[in-house]
N, C-alpha and C positions, 0 to 999 in steps of 0.2 A: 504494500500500500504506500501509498505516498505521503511524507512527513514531513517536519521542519524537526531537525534535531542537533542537540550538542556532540561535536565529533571528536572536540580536541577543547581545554580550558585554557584562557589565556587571561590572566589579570591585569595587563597593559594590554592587550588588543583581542576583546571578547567576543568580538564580530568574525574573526578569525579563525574560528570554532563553529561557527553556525554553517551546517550544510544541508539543504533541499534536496530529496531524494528517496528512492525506494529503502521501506525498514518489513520485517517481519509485521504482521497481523498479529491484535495480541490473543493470546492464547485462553483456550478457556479456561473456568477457574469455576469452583462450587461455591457461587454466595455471591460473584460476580455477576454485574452488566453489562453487555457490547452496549458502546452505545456509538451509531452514525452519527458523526458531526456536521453539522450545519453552519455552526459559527462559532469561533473561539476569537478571545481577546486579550492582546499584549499588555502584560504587568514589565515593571522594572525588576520584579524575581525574575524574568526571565534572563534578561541583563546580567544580574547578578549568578545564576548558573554558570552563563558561559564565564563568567570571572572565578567558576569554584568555588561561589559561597553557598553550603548546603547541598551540592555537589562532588562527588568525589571523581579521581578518574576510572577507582574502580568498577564504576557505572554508566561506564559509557560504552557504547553512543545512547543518548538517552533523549526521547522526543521530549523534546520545550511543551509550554502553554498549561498553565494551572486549569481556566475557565472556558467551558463549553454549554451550547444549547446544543441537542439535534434531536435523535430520534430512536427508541430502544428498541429491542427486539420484537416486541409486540406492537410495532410502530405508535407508541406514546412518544409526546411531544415532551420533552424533558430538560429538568438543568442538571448538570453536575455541581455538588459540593464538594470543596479540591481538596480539603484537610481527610486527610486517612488516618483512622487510630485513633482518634481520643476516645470513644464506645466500644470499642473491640469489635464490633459488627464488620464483619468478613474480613477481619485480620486477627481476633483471638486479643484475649481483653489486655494483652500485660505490653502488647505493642506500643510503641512511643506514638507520639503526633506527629505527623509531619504532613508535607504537602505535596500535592502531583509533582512529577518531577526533579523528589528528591530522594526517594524510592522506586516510585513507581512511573509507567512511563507515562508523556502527558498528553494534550488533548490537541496538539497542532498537527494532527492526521485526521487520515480517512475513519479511523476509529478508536474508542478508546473502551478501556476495560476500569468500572471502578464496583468498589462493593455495591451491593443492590440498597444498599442504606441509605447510598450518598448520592440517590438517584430520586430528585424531586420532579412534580407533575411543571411543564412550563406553562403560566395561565395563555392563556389564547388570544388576550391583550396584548402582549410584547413577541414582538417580531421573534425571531433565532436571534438577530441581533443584537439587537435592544439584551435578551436576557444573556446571552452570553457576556456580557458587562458587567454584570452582577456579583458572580460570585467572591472576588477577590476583594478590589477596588472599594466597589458599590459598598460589598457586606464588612469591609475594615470598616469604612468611614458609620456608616452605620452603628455598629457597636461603641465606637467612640463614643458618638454625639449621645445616645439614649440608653446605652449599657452603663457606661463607664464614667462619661462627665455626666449622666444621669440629669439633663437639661431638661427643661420643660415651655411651654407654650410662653412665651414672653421676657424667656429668659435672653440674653446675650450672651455670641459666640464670636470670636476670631477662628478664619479659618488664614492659615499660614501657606503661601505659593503656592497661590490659586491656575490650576492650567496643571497641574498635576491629575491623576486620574484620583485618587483620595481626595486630594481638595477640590474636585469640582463636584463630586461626588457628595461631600459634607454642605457645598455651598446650595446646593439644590436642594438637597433633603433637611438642611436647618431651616432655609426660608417656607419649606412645604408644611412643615412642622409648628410655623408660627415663632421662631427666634427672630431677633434681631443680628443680623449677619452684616459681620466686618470681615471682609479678605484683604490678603496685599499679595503684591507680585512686585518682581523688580522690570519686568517688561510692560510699558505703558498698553499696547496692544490687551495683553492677557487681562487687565485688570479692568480695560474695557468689555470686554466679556463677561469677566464674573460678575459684572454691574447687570450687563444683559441676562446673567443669570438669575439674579433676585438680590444680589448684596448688596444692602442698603448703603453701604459705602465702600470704597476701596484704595486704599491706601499703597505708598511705596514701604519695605520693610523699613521697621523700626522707627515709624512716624508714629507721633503721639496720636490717639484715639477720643473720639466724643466724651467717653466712657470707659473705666473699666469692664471688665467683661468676667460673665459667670464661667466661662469655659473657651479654651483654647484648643483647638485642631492642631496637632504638628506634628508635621511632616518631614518636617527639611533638614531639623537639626542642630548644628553649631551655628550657622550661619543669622538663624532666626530664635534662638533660645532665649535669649537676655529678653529679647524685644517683647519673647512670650509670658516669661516671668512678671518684667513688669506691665503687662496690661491685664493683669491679673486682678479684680477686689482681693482684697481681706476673704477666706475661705474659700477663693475659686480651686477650678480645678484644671491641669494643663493634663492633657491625652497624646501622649507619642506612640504613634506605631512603627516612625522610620525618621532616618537620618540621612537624606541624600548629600547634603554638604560636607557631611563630616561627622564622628562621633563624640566628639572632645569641643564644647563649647569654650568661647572665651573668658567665661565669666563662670563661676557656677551658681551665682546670685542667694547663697547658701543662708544669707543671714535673713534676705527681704521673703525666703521658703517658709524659716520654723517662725517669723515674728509676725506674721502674717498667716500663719496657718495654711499654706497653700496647700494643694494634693496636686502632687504627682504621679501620674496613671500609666504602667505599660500596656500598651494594649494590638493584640496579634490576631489576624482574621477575625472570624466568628464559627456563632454554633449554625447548626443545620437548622434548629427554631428559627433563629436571629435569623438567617435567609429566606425561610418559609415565610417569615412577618415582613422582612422585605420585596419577597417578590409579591404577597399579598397587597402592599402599599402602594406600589408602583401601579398595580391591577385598578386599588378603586380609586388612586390622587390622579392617575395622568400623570403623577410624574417619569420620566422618560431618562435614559442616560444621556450623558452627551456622549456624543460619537464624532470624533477626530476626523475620521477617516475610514471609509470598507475596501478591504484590497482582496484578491483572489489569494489565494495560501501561495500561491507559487510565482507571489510578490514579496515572501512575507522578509525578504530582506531589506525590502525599504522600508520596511514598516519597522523594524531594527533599525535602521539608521535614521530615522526621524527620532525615534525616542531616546538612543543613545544621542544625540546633539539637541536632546530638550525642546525639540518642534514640535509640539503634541500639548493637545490642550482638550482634553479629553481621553476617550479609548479609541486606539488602533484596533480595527476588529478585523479577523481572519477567515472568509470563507471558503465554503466547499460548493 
């Protein structure tokens, strides 16, 4: 069958690694679902493979792409949920977590095999497209906002570099939610967009705010830590799922964290609930993802090299 897959790791040149081409069908399994892909869609995990993070080589050649929509054996209309292991449902309870393609292979083929657990109904409101967006991106940001900074209708949020697939993804479903939504981005373009998305304003990093804010979105990192700390009230709570800039902030704002009471929240994909409630939301709000760009899979290196040089403002989506 035909895939996109990691062939070789390179952490100075990760695109280097990526090759297009015939792999093995995957194999059947007892508790597993085939499932025909129709759409899958680029995360920066995928990036980060071909650089060996969560990756090894003893796993190679291994097909990229955590998030797929398409269609199961019984032809239902389906999403995949990309976390394997935290239930032990078709991998046996004492398995770690982890994600497509860090294990097992992943969904930027003609087919994918995942436990039948991690196999949700897709509603019939969202395209293949549309839902193939979801699982990663969509359902991080997700948990963030209503899991973890635990925000509510009215509350305020900063979302941090906005034009990422998390922060567009939090900027859409905060304002659908009823927060008041601050983004920034350091590209004027981007920030005009997340306007057009619903954020009530949008700033360049590390400009002062109307307001403090109930909860922070971050994404980025070192880059934007400080700036997150302080547009924090007293009691707020800062939500990191990633650090594209770096891991090591300049600052570590230690003292303005315990005197202020702040919470600091790690927070990693979601549960397969948390996706059910978000593909249900999406179902009755109309809200929609954004979508970057649709390419055929047997583009999907430009769809790589847009995201690795930061040109993407939304989700790169991959079809069949």
């Amino acid at each position: 069958m035909f895939a996109v897959y990691a062939a070789r790791i390179d952490a100075e040149e990760p695109l280097s690694g990526l090759e297009l081409g015939e792999r093995p069908g995957p194999r059947e399994r007892e508790g597993w679902t085939r499932v025909a892909v129709r759409a899958a869609s680029l995360n920066h995990h995928d990036l980060w493979s071909l650089k060996g993070v969560g990756l090894g080589e003893e796993s190679l050649p291994m097909i990229l792409g955590c998030d797929a929509a398409g269609v199961d054996e019984d032809g239902n209309e389906v999403v995949v949920h990309a976390v394997i292991g935290q239930t032990g449902h078709g991998v046996g309870p004492k398995e770690r977590r982890s994600l497509l393609t860090e294990r097992y292979q992943g969904t930027f083929a003609e087919q994918v095999t995942v436990p039948t657990w991690n196999v949700l109904p897709k509603p019939k409101e969202l395209s293949f497209e549309e839902a193939a967006c979801l699982p990663t991106a969509w359902l991080t940001a997700y948990r963030m906002l209503f899991s973890n900074a635990g925000v509510r209708p009215g509350d305020s949020v900063l979302v941090q570099g906005a034009g990422g697939g998390v922060a567009t993804a939090a900027i859409v479903l905060a304002r659908a939610a009823g927060l008041r939504v601050y983004a920034t981005s350091r590209d004027a373009g981007k920030r005009e967009r997340a306007a057009e998305l619903g954020a009530h304003a949008v700033f360049e990093p590390g400009a002062r705010l109307p307001e403090r804010v109930d909860a922070v979105i971050e994404t980025v990192g070192a880059a934007t830590w400080s700036h997150s700390v302080k547009s924090l009230r007293p009691g707020g709570t800062l939500v990191i799922s990633g650090a594209t800039s770096g891991t090591t902030p300049r600052s570590g704002e230690l003292n303005r964290i315990f005197f202020l009471e702040l919470k600091v929240v790690g927070s990693t994909m979601g549960t397969k609930d948390e996706l059910e409630d978000l593909l249900a939301f999406c179902a009755l709000t109309g809200v929609r993802p954004v979508i970057d760009s649709v390419l055929p899979m047997d583009r999907a290196r430009e769809g790589f090299e847009h995201l690795a040089a930061g040109e993407v403002f939304g989700k790169i989506v991959l079809t069949l």
